[in-house]
Residue, then its C-alpha position, 0 to 999 in steps of 0.5 A: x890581659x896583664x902587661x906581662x901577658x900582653x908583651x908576651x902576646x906579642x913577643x910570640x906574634x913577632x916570633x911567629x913572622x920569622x917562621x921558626x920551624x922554617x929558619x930551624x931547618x935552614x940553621x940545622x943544615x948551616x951549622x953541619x956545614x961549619x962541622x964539615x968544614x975542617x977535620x976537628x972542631x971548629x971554634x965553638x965561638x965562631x959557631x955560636x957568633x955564626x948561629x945566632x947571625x944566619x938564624x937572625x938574617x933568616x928570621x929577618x928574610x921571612x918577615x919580609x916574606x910575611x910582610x909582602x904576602x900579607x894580602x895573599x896569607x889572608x885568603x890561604x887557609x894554611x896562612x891566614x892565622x898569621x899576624x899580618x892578615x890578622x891585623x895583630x901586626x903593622x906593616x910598619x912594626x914588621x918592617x922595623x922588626x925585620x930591619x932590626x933583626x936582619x942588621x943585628x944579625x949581619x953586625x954579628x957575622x961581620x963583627x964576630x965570624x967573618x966578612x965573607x960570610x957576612x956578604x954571602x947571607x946578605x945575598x941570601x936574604x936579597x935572593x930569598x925576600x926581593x928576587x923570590x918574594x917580590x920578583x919570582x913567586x907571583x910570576x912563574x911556576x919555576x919560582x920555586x926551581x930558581x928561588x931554591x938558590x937562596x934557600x940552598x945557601x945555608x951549609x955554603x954560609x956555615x962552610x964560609x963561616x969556618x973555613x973563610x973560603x967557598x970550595x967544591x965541597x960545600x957548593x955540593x951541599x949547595x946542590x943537594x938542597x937546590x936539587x930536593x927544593x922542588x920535590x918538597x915544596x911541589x909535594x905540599x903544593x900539590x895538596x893546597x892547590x886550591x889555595x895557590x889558586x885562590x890566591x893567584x900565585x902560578x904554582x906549577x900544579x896550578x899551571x900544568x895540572x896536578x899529573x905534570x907536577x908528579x912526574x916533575x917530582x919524581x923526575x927531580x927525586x931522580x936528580x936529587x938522589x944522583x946528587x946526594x951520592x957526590x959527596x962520596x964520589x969525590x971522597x967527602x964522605x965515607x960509606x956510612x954516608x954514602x949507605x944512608x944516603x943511598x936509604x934515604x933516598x931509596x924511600x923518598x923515590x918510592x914516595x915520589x913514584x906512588x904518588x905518580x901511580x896512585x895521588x891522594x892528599x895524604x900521600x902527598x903530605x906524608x911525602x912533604x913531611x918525609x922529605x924534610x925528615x930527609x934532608x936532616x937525616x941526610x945532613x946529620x949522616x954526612x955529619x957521623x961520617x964526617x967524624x967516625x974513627 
């Protein structure tokens, strides 16, 4: 392996704890946020600045996320090909790795968007890596239910990062990603049972049975779709959201109440997959309706 190889190697490796497909979404979902924040445009530097620092943070929160289940990633079939289990990686690389990163991005937002912002994703990044990781996951079956705060906070970050100020608009984003939280990860929870199980961890179908954590999904799908039809009610949006809104989640209920009445592990991965495509439609909706003419 030539040294250009063996960097890029290893490049991927560090570039693989920050779960890139993960931070996409949490990104996607920060920078709709900064768009919604004021009537025009915002500034392009400050969206960039506040990019690159919440996507660093975020990529720093899942490292440290990687780096304290290491030892559950390695009996979990859905993780054990990561670097940490497999050895590619130290846990002394991966904290300095996560420290640089991490402290990178909160001199960004500090230096180049603003302060406020800058606290807030720290507090993420505390709720995310120490209160959920460490504290929450290895403890209760509500983990993902009280977690789901930190993972809500994205469009709120995006929010602040233009306007400077949290109001009610941006802390309705907040509940929509709070209230879809559950359904989603229940979903893919519910077809890796066994390796949750294997690995100790008290996810709700692990605890209370495949058959309470689908009712749970729909009840929460229920909550959810109640939820993503505040922004028109409080005349956030307009009826191109609020049409959206009501398909979306038309078909994310009919997901969730087939795989009450008829579970199978293909359903329940087809209604993980769904949701994600959910939620960025969602946000991409409130986005179009936010500049229609």
């Amino acid at each position: 392996m030539t040294a250009l190889t063996l960097a890029e190697h290893r490049f991927r490796q560090f570039l693989s704890l920050t779960k890139p497909r993960v931070v996409s979404l949490i990104v996607f979902c920060a920078i709709i946020g900064m768009f919604l924040a004021t009537p025009g445009l915002p500034p392009a530097g400050v969206v960039l600045a506040a990019t690159v620092g919440i996507w660093l943070v975020a990529g720093a929160a899942a490292a440290i996320n990687c780096l304290v289940e290491q030892k559950i990633d390695a009996v979990m079939r859905r993780t054990s090909w990561r670097p940490l289990p497999r050895g590619e990686l130290t846990s002394a690389s991966s904290l300095a790795f996560a420290v640089i990163v991490g402290g990178a991005g909160l001199w960004i937002l500090y230096r180049f968007v603003n302060p406020l912002t800058m606290w807030l994703t720290l507090l993420t990044f505390v709720g995310y890596a120490i209160i959920y990781t460490v504290l929450l996951k290895p403890a209760t079956p509500q983990n993902i239910v009280i977690g789901g705060a930190s993972g809500a906070m994205p469009p709120v970050l995006g929010w602040a990062a233009i306007a400077n100020d949290v109001g009610a608009e941006p802390l309705l984003l907040f509940l929509i990603i709070f209230a879809w939280t559950p359904p989603h990860f229940w979903s893919l929870a519910l077809y890796r049972t066994q390796d949750y199980a294997k690995a100790g961890l008290p996810m709700l179908p692990v605890t209370h049975g495949r058959r309470f954590t689908q009712l749970m999904i729909v009840l929460y799908t229920l909550v959810l779709v109640g939820v993503s039809l505040l922004p028109f009610a409080i005349r956030m949006s307009g009826l191109i959201y609020l049409a959206a809104a009501v398909a979306l989640g038309g078909l994310f209920l009919a997901y969730a109440v087939q795989l009450y009445k008829d579970y199978s592990d293909a359903l329940a991965r087809a209604t993980f997959r769904y949701s994600i495509v959910y939620l960025a439609a969602l946000f991409s909706a409130l986005l179009v309706d936010h500049y229609w003419p």
